[in-house]
C-alpha positions in Angstrom: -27.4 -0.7 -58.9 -24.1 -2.4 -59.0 -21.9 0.6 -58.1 -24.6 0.9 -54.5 -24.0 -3.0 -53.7 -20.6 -2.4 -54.3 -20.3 0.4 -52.3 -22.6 -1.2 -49.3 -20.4 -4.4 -49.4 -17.0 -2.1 -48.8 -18.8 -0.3 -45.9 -19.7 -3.7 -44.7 -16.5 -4.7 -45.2 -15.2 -2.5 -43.0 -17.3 -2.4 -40.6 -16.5 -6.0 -39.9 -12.2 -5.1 -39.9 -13.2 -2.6 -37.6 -15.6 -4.3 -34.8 -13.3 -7.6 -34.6 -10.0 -5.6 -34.8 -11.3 -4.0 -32.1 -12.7 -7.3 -30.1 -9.3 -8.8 -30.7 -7.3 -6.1 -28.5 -10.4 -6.3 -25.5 -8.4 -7.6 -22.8 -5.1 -7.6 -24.4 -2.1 -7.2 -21.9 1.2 -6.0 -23.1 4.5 -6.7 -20.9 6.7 -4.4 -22.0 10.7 -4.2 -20.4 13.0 -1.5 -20.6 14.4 -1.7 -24.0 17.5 1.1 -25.2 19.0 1.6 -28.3 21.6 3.7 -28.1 22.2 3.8 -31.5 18.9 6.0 -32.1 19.6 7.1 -28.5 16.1 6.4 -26.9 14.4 4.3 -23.9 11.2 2.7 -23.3 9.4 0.6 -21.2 5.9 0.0 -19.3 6.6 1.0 -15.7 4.3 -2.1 -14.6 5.9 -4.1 -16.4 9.5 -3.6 -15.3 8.1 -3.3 -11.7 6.8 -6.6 -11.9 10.4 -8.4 -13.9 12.2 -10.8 -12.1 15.4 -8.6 -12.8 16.2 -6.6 -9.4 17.8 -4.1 -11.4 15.9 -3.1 -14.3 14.5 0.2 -14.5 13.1 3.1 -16.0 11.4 6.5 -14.4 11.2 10.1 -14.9 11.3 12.5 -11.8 9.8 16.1 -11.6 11.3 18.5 -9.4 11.4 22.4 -9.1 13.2 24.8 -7.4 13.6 29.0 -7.6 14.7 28.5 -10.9 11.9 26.5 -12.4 11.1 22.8 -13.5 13.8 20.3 -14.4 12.8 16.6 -15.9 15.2 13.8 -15.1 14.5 10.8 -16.8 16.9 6.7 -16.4 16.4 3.7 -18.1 18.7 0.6 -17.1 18.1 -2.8 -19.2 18.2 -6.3 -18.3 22.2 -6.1 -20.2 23.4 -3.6 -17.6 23.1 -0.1 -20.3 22.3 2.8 -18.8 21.1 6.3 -20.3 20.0 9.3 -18.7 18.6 12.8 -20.1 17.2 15.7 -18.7 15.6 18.7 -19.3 14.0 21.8 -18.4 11.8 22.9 -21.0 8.1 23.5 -20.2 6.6 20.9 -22.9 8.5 17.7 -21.2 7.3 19.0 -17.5 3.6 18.5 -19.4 4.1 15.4 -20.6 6.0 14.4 -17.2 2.5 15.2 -15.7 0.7 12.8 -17.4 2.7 9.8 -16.2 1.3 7.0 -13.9 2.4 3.8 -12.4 0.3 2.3 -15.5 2.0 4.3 -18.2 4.6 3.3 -20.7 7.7 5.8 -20.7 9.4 6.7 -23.7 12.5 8.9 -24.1 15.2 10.4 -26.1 18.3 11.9 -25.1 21.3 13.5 -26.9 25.4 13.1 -26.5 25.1 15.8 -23.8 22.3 14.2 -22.1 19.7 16.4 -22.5 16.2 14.7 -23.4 14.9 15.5 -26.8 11.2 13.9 -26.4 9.0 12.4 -24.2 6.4 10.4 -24.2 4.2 8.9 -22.0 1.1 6.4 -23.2 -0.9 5.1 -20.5 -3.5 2.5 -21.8 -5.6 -0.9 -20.7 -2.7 -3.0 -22.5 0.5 -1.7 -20.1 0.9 -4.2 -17.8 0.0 -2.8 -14.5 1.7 -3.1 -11.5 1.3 -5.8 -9.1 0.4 -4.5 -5.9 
């Protein structure tokens, strides 16, 4: 009898972590500016959120285009400090993930010395800061 309470009061428990984790993040806005470290060589930023930054010159984006020869990914990032990175890259798995992105998504990329991307991601969720029309 012991060992059930036991067992009902961790499932209880949990149930309660889990429903006011969960209330906690209803309405929960995220601004999120271009950050880069180009020490681990990678970008990020909501796109709503640097739209909407008082910095004119802030950025981040990723552009799709095509051609006879196929795809090509191009993706910038340029922080409040004035660093700028670009990668890009033609392989079919970062044209995917370039097709998910939206103007409320959070872009985040990794490039190499020869500035070629080596990941993308794009999260698009209720907390990015959307743009302001």
């Amino acid at each position: 009898m012991i060992k059930k309470l036991g067992l009902t009061a961790l499932c209880t428990a949990m149930l309660l972590v889990t429903v006011f984790t969960v209330s906690g993040w209803a309405g929960w806005k995220w601004p999120y500016p271009v950050y880069i470290n180009t020490v681990m060589q990678s970008a990020n930023g909501a796109v709503g959120s640097v739209r909407n930054s008082s910095d004119p010159n802030e950025y981040i984006s990723c552009n799709l285009s095509t051609s006879g020869s196929g795809h090509m990914v191009n993706c910038y990032a340029l922080d409040a400090g004035g660093t700028f990175v670009t990668c890009a890259s033609s392989a079919a798995n970062m044209v995917t993930v370039m097709s998910a992105m939206t103007s409320a998504s959070n872009i985040s990329f990794g490039y190499d010395n020869a500035g070629n991307c080596t990941s993308l991601q794009v999260s698009t969720a209720s907390y990015w800061e959307p743009p302001v029309p």
